[in-house]
C-alpha positions in Angstrom: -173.4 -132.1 -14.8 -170.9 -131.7 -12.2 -170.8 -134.9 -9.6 -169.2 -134.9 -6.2 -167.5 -138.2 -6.9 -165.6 -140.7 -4.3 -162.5 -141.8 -4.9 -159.8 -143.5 -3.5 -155.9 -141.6 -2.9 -153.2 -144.1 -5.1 -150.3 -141.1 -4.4 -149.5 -137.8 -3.1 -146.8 -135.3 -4.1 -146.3 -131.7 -3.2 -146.3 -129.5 -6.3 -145.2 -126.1 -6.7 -146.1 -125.8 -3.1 -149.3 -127.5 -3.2 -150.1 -131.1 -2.3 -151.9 -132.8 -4.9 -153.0 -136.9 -4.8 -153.6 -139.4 -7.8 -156.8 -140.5 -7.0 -159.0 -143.5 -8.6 -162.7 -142.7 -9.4 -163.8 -146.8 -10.3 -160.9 -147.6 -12.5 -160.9 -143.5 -13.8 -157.5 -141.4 -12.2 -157.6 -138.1 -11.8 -155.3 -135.6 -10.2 -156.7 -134.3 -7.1 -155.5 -131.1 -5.0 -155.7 -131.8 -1.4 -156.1 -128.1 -0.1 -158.6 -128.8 2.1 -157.8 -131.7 3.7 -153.9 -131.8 3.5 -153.6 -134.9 6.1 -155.5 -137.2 3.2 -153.3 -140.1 2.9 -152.4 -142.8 0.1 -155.5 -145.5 0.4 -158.0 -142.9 2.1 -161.3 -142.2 -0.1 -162.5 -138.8 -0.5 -165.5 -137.1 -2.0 -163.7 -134.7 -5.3 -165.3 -132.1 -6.8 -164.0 -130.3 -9.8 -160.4 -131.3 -8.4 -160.5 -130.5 -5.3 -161.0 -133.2 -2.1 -163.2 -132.0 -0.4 -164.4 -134.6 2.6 -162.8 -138.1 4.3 -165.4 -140.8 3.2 -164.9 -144.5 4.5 -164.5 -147.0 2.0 -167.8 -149.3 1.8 -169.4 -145.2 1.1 -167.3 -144.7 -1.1 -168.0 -148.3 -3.0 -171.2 -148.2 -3.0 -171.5 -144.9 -4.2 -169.4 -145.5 -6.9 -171.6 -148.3 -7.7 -174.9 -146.6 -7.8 -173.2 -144.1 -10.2 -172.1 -146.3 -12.6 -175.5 -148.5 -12.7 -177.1 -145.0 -13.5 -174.0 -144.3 -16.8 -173.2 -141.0 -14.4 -169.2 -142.3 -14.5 -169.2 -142.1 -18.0 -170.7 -138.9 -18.3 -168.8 -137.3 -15.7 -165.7 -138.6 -17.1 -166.0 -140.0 -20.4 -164.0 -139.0 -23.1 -165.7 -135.5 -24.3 -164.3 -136.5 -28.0 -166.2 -139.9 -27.8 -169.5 -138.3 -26.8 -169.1 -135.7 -29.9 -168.1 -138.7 -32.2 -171.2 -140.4 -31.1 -173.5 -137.3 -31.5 -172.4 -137.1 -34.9 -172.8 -140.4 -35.9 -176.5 -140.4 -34.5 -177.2 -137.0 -36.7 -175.5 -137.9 -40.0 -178.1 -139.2 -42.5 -178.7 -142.9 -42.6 -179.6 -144.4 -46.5 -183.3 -143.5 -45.8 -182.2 -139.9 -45.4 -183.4 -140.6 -41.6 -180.7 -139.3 -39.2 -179.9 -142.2 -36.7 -177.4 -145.6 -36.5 -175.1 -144.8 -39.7 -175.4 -148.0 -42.2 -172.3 -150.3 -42.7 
């Protein structure tokens, strides 16, 4: 799934012609290219979507929605690390010493 995601502006920088922001999602940082709204500024929250800002959000928006998203584990699916989650999948399908796939036995 692919969240629209608030996050908050730590930097910007013009690369290669294009102004791009370090932005935190809750403690995540992602790059961020500022195409559409190229007057975001350092300590502004915006709504991101697949790397791009998209719209100015005030901050108490912005916190609670990050909130509600990770109450519901949506943080760590948008952004969790993808080897992790294919680690874990494996570990719940290998073979336990009942020949049961699930928790492996240690």
């Amino acid at each position: 799934m692919c969240l629209a995601v608030p996050g908050r502006v730590l930097g910007v920088e013009e690369r290669d012609g294009t102004r791009m922001a370090t932005v935190d999602f809750g403690g995540v940082v992602k790059e961020v290219c500022l195409e559409y709204l190229p007057d975001l500024r350092v300590g502004e929250y915006a709504i991101v979507h697949v790397g791009f800002a998209l719209q100015r959000l005030d901050e108490e928006s912005a916190r609670r929605t990050l909130e509600l998203f990770e109450n519901l584990g949506m943080l760590q699916e948008e952004f969790g690390d993808p080897w992790e989650a294919v680690a874990h999948l494996e570990e719940a399908e290998r073979p336990t010493q009942d020949g049961v796939a699930g928790e492996v036995q240690r």
